[in-house]
Structures are given as C-alpha cells and as structure tokens.
C-alpha atoms as one frame of an Amber mdcrd trajectory, in Angstrom:
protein
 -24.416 108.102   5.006 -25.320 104.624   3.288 -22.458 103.075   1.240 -23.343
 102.494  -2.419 -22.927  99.093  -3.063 -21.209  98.656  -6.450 -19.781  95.895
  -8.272 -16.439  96.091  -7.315 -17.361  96.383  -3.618 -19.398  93.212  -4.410
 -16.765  91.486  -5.633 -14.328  92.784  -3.062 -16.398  91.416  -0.345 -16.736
  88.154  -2.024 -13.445  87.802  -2.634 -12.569  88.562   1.230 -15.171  85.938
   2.253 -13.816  83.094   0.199  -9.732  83.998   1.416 -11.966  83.961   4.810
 -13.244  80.231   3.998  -9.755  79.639   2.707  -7.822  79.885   5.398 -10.656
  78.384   7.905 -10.455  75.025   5.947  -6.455  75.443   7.486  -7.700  76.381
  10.781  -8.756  73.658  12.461  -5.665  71.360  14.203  -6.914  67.854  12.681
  -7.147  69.259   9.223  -3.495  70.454   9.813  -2.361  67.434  11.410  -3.554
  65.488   8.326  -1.595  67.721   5.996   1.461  68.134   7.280   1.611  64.196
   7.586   0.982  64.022   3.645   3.924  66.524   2.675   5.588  63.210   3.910
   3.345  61.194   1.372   0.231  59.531   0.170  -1.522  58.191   3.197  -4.713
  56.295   3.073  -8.052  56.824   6.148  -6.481  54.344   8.217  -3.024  56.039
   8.432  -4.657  59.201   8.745  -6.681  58.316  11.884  -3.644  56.591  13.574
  -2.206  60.183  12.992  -5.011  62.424  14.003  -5.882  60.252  16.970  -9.820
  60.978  16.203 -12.144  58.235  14.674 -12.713  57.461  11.025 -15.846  59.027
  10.487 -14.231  62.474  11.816 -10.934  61.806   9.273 -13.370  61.204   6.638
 -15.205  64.560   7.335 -12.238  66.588   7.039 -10.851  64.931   3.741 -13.843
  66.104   2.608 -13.467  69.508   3.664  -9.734  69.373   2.211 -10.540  68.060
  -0.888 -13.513  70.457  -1.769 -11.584  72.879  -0.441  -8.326  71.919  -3.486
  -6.122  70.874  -0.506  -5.344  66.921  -1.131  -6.552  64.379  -3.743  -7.740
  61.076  -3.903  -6.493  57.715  -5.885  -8.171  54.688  -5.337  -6.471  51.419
  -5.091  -8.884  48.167  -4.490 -10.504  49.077  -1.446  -8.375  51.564  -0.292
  -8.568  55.785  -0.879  -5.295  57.315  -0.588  -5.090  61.023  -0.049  -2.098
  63.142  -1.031  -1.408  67.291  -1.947  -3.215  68.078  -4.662  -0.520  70.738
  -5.923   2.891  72.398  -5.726   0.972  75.668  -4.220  -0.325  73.601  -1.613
   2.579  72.238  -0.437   3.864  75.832  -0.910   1.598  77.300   1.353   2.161
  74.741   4.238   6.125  75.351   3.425   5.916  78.730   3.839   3.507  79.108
   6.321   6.180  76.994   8.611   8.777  79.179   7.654   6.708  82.249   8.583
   6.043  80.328  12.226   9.468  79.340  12.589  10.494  83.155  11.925   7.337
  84.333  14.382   6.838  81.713  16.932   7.690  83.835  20.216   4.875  86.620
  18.670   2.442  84.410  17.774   2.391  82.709  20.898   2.296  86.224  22.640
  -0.605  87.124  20.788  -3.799  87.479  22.712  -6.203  88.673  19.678  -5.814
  85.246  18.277  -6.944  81.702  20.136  -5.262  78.458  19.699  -8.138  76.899
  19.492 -10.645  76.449  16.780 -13.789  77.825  18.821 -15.940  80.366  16.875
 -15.147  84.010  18.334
C-alpha cells in the first residue's frame, strides 16, 4: 500500500532531515574540539589549530561549517578573525549535552549501535 504523501509528512520529513544535519555539524571530533575550547572564550584560527592539532585550511573548513550551521560567530580585528558562541542556546546545548554524558558515560561507551568515529555508516 503506497503512503500518501501529504504536507505534513513533507514537512515532517524535512524537519527530521535538518535535526539530522543539525546534530552532524556536532558530530565530527574537530568541530567539537573547537567548541568546547570557545565556551572558554573568543579564540582566533591560530588558537584554534594549536587546539585541534589539524592544519589551518582544515580549522577554516569547519568554522565554516559551524558558522553556517549558527554554532560560533565571527569579529574581525585587523588581520585577525576571532570565533566565539554565537548564542546562549548554543552554549546550552554543549552544557547540557556534557551533563547528559557525564550522567551516561558507562552506556554510551557500551553502546555498539553507535561508532566513535565520524565514518559514514
């Protein structure tokens, strides 16, 4: 029996597939590295590859992806970008999000559904 498709199932599904994007943007171990070193402040490129350990050109790729994505902002100063969280539900999310982990850590490491890594499954 075909499903008719109607709006709200449209909608619905779109809706899933940008929370989807959403949380992808989070899902990747540099991007996370780079925010949870800005709840501590504004950082500019530079600090942010001493932190991430990768080059500049990667950094810079997922700055972009953050700030598209409504994670961080920019302010320029001379020649320098410095990137900080854009909002207060942001820095909500990562807060909570730790305090879920901290709560959950022994399960979520049990979990075998779920990889550690950021390959595509």
């Amino acid at each position: 029996m075909a499903t008719i498709m109607t709006k709200d199932n449209a909608q619905s599904g779109m809706k899933l597939e940008l929370t989807t994007k959403f949380f992808r943007a989070l899902g990747d171990p540099s991007r996370l590295k780079i925010l949870d070193s800005l709840l501590e402040g504004e950082r500019n490129v530079g600090e942010l590859v001493e932190v991430v350990g990768s080059s500049q050109g990667r950094v810079s790729n997922h700055l972009a992806c953050l700030k598209q994505c409504g994670f961080v902002n920019t302010r320029r100063d001379g020649k320098f970008v410095y990137y900080s969280i854009r909002d207060e539900d942001a820095l909500r999310l990562l807060e909570i999000s730790q305090s879920m982990i901290a709560r959950n850590a022994e399960r979520i490491w049990a979990c075998t559904r779920v990889s550690a890594s950021s390959e595509e499954d």
